[in-house]
N, CA, C and O atoms as CSV, one atom per row, in Angstrom:
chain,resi,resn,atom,element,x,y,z
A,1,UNK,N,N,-10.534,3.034,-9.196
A,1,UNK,CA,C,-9.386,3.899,-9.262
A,1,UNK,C,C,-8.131,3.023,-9.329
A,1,UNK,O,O,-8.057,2.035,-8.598
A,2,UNK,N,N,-7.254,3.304,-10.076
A,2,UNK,CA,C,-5.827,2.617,-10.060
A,2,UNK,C,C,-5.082,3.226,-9.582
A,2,UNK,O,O,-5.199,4.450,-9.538
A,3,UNK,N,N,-3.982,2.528,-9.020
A,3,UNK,CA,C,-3.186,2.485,-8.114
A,3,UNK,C,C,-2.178,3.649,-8.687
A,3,UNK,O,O,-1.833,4.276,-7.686
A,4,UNK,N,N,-1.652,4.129,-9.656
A,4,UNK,CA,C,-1.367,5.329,-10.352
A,4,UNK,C,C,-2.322,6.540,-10.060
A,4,UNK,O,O,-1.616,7.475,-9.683
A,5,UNK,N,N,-4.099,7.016,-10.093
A,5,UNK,CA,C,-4.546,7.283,-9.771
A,5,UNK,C,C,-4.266,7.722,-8.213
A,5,UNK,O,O,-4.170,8.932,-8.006
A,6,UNK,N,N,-4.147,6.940,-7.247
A,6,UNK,CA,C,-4.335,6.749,-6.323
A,6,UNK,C,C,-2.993,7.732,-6.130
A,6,UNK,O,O,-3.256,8.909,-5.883
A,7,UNK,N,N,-1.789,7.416,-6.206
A,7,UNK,CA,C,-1.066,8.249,-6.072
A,7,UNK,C,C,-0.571,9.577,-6.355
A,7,UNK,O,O,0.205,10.427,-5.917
A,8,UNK,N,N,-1.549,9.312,-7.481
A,8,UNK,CA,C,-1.402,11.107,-7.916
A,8,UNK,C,C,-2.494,12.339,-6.972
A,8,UNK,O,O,-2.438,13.546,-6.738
A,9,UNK,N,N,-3.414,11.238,-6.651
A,9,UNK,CA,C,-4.484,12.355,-5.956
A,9,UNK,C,C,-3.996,12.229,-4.575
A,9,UNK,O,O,-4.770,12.935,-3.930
A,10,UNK,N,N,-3.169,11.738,-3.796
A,10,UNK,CA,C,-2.814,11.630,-2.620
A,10,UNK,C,C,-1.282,12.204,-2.463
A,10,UNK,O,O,-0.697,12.430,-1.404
A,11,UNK,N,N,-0.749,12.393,-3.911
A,11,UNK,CA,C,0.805,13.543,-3.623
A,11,UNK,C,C,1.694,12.133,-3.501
A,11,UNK,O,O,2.823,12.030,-3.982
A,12,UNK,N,N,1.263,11.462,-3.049
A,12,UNK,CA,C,2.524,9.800,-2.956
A,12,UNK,C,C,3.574,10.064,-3.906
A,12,UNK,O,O,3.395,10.684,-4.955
A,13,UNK,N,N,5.064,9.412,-3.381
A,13,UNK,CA,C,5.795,9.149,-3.553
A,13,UNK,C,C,6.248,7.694,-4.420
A,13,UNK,O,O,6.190,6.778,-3.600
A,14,UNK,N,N,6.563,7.301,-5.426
A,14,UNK,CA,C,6.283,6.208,-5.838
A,14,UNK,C,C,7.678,5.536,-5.735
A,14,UNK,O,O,8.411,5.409,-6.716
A,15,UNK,N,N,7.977,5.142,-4.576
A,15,UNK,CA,C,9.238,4.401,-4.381
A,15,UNK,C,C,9.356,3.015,-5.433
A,15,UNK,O,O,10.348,2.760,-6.116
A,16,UNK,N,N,8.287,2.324,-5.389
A,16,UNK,CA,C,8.339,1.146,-6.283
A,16,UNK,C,C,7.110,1.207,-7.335
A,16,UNK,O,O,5.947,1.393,-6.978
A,17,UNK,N,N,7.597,0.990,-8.935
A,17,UNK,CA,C,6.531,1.624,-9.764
A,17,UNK,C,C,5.521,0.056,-9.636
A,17,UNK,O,O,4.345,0.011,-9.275
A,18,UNK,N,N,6.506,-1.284,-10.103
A,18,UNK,CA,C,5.367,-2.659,-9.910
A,18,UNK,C,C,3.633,-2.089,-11.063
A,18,UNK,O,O,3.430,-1.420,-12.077
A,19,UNK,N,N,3.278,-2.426,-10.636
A,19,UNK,CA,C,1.488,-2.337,-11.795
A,19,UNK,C,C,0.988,-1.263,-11.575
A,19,UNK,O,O,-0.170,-1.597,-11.322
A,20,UNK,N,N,1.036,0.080,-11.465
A,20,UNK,CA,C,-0.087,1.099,-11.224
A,20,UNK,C,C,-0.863,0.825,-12.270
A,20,UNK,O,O,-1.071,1.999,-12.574
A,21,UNK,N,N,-1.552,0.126,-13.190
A,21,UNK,CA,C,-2.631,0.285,-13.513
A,21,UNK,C,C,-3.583,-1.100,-12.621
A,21,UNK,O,O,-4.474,-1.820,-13.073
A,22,UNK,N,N,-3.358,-1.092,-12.118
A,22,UNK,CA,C,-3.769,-2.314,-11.138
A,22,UNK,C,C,-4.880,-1.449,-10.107
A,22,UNK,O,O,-4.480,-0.653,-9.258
A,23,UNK,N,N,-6.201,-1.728,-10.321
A,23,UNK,CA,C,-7.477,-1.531,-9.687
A,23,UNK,C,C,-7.229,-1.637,-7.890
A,23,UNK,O,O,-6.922,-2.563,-7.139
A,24,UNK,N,N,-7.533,-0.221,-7.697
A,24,UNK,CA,C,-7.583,-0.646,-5.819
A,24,UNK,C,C,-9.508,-0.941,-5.627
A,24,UNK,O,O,-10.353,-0.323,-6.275
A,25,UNK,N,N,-9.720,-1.699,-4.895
A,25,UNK,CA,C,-10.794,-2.040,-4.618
A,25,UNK,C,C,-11.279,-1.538,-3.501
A,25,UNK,O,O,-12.416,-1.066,-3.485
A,26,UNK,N,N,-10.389,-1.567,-2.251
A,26,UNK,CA,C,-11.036,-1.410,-0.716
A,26,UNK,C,C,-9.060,-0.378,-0.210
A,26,UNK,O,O,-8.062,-0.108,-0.878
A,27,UNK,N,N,-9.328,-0.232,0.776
A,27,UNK,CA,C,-7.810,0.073,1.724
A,27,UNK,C,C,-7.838,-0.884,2.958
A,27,UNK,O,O,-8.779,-1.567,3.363
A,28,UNK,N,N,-6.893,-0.793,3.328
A,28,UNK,CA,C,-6.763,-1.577,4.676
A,28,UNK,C,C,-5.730,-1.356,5.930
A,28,UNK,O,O,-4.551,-1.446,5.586
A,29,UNK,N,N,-5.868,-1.185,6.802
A,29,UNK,CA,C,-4.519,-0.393,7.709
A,29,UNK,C,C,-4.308,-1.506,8.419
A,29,UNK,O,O,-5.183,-2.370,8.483
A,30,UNK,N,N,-2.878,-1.660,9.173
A,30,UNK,CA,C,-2.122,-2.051,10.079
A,30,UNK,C,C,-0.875,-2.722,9.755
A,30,UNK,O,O,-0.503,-3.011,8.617
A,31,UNK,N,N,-0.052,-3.024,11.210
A,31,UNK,CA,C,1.031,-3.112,10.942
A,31,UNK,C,C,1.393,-4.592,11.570
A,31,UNK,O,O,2.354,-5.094,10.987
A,32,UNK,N,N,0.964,-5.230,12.397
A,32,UNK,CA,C,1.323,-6.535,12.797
A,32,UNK,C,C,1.148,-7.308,11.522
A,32,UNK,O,O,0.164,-7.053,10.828
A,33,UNK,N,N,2.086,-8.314,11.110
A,33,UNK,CA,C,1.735,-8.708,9.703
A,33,UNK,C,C,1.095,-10.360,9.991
A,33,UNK,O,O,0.567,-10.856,8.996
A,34,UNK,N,N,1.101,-10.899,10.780
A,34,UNK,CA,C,0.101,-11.349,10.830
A,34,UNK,C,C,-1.308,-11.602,11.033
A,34,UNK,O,O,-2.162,-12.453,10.784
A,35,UNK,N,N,-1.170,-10.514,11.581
A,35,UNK,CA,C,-2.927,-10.165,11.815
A,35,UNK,C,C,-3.093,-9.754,10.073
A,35,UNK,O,O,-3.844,-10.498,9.442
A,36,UNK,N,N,-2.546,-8.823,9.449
A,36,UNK,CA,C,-2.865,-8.413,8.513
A,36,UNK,C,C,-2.741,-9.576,7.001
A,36,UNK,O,O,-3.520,-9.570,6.048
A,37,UNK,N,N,-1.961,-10.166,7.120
A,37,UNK,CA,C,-1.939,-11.647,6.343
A,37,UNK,C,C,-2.962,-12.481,6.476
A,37,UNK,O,O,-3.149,-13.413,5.694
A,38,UNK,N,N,-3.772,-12.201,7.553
A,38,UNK,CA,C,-5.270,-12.806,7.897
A,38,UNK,C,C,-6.364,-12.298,7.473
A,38,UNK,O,O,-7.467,-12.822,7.315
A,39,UNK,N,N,-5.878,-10.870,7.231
A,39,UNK,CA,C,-7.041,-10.047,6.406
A,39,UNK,C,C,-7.288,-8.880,5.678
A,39,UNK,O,O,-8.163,-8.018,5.595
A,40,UNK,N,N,-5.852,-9.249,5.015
A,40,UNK,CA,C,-5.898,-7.915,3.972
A,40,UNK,C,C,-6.396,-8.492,2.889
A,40,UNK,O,O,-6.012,-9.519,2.329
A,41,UNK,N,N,-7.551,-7.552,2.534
A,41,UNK,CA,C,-8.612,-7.672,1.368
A,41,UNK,C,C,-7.903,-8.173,0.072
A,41,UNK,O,O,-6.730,-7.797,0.062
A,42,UNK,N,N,-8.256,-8.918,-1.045
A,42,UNK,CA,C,-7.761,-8.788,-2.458
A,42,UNK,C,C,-7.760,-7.194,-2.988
A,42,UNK,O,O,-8.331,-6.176,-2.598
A,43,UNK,N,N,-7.169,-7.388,-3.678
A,43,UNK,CA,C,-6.795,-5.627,-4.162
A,43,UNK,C,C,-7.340,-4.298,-3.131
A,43,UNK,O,O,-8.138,-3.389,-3.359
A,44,UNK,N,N,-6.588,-4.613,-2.011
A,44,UNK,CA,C,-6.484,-3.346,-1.339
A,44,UNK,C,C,-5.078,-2.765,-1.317
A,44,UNK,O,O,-4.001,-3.325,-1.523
A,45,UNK,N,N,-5.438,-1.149,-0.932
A,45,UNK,CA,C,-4.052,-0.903,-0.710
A,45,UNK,C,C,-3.832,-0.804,0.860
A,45,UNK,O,O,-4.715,-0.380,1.606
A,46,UNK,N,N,-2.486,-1.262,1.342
A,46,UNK,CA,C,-2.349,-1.645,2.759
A,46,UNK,C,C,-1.702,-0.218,2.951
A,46,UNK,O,O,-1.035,0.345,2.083
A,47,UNK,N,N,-2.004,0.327,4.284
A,47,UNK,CA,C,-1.717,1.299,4.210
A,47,UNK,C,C,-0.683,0.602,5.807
A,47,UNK,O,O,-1.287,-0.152,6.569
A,48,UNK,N,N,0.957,1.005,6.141
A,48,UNK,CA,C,1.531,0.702,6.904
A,48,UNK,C,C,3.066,1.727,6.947
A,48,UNK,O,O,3.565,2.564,6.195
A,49,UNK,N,N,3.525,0.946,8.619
A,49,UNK,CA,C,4.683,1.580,8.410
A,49,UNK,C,C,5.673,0.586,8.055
A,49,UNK,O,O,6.847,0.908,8.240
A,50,UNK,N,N,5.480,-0.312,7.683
A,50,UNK,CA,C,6.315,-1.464,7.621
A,50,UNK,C,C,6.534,-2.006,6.221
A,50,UNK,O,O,5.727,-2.678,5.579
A,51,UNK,N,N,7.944,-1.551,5.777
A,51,UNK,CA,C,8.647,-1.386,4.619
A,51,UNK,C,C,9.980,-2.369,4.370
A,51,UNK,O,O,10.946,-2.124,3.646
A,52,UNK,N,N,9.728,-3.601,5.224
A,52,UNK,CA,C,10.585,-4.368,5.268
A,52,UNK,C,C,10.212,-6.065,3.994
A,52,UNK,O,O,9.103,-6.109,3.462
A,53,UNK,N,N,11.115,-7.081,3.743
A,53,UNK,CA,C,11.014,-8.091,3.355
A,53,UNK,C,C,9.361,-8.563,3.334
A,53,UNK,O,O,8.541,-8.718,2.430
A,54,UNK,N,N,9.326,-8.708,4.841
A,54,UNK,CA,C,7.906,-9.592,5.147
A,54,UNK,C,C,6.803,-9.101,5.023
A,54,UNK,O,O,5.792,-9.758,5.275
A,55,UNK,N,N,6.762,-7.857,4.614
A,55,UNK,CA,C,5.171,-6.896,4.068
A,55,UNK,C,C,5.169,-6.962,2.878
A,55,UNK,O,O,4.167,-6.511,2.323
A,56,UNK,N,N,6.406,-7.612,1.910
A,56,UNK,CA,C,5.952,-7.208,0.512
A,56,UNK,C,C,5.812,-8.753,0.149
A,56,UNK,O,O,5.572,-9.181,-0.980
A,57,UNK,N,N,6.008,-9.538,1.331
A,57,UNK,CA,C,5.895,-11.350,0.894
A,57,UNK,C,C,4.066,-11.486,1.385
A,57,UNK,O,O,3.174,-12.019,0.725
A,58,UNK,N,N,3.956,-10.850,2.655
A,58,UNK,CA,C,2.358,-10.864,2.827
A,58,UNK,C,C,1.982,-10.277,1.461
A,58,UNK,O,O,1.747,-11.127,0.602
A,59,UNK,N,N,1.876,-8.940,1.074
A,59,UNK,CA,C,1.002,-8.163,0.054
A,59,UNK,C,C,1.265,-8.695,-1.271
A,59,UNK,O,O,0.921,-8.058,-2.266
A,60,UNK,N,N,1.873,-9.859,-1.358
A,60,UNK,CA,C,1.818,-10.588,-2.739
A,60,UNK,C,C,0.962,-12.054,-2.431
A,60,UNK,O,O,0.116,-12.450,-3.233
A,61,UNK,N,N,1.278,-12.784,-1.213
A,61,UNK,CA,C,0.565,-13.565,-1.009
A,61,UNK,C,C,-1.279,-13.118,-0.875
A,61,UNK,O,O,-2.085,-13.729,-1.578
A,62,UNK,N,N,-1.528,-12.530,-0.357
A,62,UNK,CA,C,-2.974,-11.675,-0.667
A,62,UNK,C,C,-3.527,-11.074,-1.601
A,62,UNK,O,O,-4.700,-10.709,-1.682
A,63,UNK,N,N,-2.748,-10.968,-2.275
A,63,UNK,CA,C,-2.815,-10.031,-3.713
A,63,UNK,C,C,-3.593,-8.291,-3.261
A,63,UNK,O,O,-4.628,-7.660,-3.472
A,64,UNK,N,N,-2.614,-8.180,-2.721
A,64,UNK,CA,C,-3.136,-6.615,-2.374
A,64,UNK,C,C,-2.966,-5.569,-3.402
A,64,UNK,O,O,-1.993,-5.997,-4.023
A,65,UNK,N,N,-3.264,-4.620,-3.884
A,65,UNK,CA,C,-3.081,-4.105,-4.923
A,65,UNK,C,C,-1.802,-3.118,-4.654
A,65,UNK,O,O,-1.084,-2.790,-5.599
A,66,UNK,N,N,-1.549,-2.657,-3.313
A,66,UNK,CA,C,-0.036,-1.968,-3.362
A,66,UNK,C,C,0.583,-1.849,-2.207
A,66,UNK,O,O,0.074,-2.723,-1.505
A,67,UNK,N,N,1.453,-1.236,-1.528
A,67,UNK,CA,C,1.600,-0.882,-0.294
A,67,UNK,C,C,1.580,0.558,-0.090
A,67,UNK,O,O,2.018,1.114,-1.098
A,68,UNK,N,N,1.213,1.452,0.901
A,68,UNK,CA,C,0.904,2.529,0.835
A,68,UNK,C,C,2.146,2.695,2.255
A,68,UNK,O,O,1.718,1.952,3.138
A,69,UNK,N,N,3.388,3.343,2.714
A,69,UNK,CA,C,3.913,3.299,3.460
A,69,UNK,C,C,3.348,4.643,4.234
A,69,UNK,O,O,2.799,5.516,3.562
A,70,UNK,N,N,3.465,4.763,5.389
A,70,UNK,CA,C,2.878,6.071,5.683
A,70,UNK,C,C,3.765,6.780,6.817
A,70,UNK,O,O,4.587,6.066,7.392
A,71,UNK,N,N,3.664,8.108,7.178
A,71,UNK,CA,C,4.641,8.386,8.171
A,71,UNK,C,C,6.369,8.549,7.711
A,71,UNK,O,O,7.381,8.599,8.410
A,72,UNK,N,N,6.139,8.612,6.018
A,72,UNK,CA,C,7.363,8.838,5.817
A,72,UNK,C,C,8.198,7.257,6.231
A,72,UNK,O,O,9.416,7.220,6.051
A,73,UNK,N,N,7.603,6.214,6.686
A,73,UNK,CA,C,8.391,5.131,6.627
A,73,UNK,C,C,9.450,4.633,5.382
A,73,UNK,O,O,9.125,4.648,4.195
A,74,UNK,N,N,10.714,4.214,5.865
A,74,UNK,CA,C,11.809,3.441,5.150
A,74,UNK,C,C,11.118,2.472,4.270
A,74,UNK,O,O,10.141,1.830,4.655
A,75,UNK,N,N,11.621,2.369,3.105
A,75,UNK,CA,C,11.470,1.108,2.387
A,75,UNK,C,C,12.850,0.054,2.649
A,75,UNK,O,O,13.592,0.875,3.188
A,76,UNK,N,N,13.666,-1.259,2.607
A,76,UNK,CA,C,14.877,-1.122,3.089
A,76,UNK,C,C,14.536,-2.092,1.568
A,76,UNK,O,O,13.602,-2.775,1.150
A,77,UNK,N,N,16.242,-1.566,0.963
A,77,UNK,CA,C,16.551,-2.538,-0.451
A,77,UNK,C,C,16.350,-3.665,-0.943
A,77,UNK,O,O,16.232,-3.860,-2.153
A,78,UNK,N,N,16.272,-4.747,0.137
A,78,UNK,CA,C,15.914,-6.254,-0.392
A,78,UNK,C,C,14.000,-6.161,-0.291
A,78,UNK,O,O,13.221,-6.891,-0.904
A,79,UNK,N,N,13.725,-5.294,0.451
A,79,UNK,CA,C,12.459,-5.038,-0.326
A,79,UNK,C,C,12.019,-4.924,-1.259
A,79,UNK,O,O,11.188,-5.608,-1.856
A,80,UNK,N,N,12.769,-3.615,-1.620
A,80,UNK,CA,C,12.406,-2.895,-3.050
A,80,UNK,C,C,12.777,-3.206,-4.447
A,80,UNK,O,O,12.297,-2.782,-5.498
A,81,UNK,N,N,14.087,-4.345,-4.142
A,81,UNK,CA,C,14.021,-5.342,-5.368
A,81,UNK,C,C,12.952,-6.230,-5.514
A,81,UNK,O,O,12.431,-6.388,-6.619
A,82,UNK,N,N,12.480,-6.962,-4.294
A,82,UNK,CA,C,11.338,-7.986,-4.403
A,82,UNK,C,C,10.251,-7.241,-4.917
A,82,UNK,O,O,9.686,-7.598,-5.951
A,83,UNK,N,N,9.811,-5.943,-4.096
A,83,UNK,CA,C,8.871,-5.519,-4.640
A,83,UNK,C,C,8.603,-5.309,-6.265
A,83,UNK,O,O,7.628,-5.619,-6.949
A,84,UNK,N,N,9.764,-4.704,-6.588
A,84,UNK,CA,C,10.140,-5.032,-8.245
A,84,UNK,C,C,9.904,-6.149,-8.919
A,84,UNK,O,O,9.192,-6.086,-9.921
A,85,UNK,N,N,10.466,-7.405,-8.491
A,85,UNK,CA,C,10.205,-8.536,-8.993
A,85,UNK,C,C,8.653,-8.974,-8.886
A,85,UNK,O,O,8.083,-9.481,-9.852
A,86,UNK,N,N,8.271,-8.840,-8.161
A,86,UNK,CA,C,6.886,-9.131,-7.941
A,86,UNK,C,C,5.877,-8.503,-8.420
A,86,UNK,O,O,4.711,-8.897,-8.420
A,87,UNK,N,N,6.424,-7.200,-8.972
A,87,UNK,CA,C,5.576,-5.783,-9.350
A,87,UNK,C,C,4.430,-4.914,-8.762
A,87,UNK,O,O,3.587,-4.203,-9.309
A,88,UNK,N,N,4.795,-5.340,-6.893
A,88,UNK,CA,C,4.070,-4.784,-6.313
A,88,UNK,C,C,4.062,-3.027,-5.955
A,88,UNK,O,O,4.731,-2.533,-5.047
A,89,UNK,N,N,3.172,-2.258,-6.865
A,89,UNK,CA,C,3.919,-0.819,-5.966
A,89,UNK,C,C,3.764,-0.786,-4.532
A,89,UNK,O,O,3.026,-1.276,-3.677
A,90,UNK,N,N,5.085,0.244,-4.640
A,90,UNK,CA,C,4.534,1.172,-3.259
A,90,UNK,C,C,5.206,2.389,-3.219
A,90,UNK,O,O,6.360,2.710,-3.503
A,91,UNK,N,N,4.161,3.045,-2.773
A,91,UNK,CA,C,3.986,4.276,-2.669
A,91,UNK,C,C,4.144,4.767,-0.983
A,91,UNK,O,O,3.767,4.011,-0.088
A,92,UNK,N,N,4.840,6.332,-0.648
A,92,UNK,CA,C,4.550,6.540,0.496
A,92,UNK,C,C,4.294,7.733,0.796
A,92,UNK,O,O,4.678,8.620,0.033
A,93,UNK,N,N,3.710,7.996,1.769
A,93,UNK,CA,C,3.292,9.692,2.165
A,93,UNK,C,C,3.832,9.846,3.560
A,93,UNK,O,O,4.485,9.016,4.192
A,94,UNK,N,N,3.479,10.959,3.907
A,94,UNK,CA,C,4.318,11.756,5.049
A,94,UNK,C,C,3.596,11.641,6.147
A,94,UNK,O,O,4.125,11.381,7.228
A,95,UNK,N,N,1.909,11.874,5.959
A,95,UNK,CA,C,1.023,11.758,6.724
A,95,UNK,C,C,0.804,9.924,7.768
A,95,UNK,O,O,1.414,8.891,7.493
A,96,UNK,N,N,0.193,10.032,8.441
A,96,UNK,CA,C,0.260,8.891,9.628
A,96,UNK,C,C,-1.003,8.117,8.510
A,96,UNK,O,O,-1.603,8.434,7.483
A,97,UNK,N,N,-0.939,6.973,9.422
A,97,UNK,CA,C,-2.090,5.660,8.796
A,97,UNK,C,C,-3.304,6.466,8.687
A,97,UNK,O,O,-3.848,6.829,7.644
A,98,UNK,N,N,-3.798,6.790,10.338
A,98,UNK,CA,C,-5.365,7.221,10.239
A,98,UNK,C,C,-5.596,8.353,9.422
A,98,UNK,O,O,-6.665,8.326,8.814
A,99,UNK,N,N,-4.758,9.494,9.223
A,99,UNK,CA,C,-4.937,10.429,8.223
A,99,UNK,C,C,-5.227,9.653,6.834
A,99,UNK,O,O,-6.231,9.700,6.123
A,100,UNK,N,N,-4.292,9.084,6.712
A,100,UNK,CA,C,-4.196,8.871,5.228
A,100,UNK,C,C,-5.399,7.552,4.854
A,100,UNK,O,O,-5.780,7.336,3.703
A,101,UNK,N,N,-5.893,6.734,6.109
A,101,UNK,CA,C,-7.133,5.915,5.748
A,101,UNK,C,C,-7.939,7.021,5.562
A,101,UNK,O,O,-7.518,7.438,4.483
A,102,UNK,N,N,-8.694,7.660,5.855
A,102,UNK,CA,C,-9.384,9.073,5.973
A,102,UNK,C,C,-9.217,9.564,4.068
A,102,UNK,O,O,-10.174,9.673,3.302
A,103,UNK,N,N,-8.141,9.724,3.804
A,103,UNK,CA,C,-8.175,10.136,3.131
A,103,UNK,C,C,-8.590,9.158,1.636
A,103,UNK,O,O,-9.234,9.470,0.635
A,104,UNK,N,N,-7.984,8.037,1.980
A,104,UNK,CA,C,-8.404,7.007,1.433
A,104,UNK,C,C,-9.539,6.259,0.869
A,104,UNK,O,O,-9.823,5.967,-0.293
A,105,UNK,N,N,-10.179,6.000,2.126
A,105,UNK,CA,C,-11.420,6.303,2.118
A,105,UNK,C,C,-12.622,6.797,1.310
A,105,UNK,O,O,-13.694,6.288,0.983
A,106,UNK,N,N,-11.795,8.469,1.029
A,106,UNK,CA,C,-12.397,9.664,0.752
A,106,UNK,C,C,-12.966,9.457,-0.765
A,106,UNK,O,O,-14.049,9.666,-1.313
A,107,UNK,N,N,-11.308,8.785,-1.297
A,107,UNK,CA,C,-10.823,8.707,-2.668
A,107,UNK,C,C,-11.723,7.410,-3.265
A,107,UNK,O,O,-12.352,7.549,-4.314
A,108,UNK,N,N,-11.733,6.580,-2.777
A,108,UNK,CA,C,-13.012,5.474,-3.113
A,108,UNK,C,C,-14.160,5.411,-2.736
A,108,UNK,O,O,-14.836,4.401,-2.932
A,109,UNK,N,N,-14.589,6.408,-2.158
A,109,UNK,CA,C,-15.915,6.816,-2.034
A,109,UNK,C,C,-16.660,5.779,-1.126
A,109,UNK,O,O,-17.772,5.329,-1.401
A,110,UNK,N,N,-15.776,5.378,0.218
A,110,UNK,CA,C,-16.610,4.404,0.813
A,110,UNK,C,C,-16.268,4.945,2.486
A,110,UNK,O,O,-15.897,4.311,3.474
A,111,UNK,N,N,-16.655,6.746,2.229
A,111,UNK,CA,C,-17.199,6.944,3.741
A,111,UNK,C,C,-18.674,7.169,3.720
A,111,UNK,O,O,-19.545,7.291,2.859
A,112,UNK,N,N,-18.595,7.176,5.058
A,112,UNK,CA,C,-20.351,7.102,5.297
A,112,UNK,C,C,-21.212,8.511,5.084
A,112,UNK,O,O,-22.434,8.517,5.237
């Protein structure tokens, strides 16, 4: 599923457009960014509330396939230019992390 995909079946908001044809592979949740710089998958989408500088410098260093903001989280501007430059999307929804992993999940077909 691509990351365009992904947002259309989940209602997302596409704050930053970056590659939607860019393959999501897995999802991944949390918000400490170093824990998550330790192990966010190659082409996942990170699902977080954290819409600042240093989530869109992790999710390029990992090559994550987007950021998924959740909870209605802020994107703040020197983000959303980088994110631009970098062509990382992100997308956000209203719903909390665990909802929206759940739903996530759902959409790549890797619940049990």
């Amino acid at each position: 599923m691509t990351v365009r995909e992904l947002a259309e079946r989940l209602g997302a908001e596409v704050l930053v457009e970056g590659d939607l044809s860019r393959e999501v592979q897995t999802g991944y949740a949390g918000d400490l960014l170093s824990w998550v710089m330790a192990r966010l998958p190659e082409g996942a989408v990170w699902m977080t509330v954290m819409g600042n500088l240093n989530a869109i410098a992790v999710c390029s260093l990992k090559d994550g396939a987007c950021i998924l903001l959740t909870e209605d989280a802020p994107l703040d501007e020197n983000a959303k230019q980088r994110a631009g430059m970098e062509e990382i999307p992100v997308l956000r929804v209203a719903d909390g992390s665990y909802r929206t992993s759940l739903r996530v999940a759902d959409l790549l077909g890797e619940t049990p």
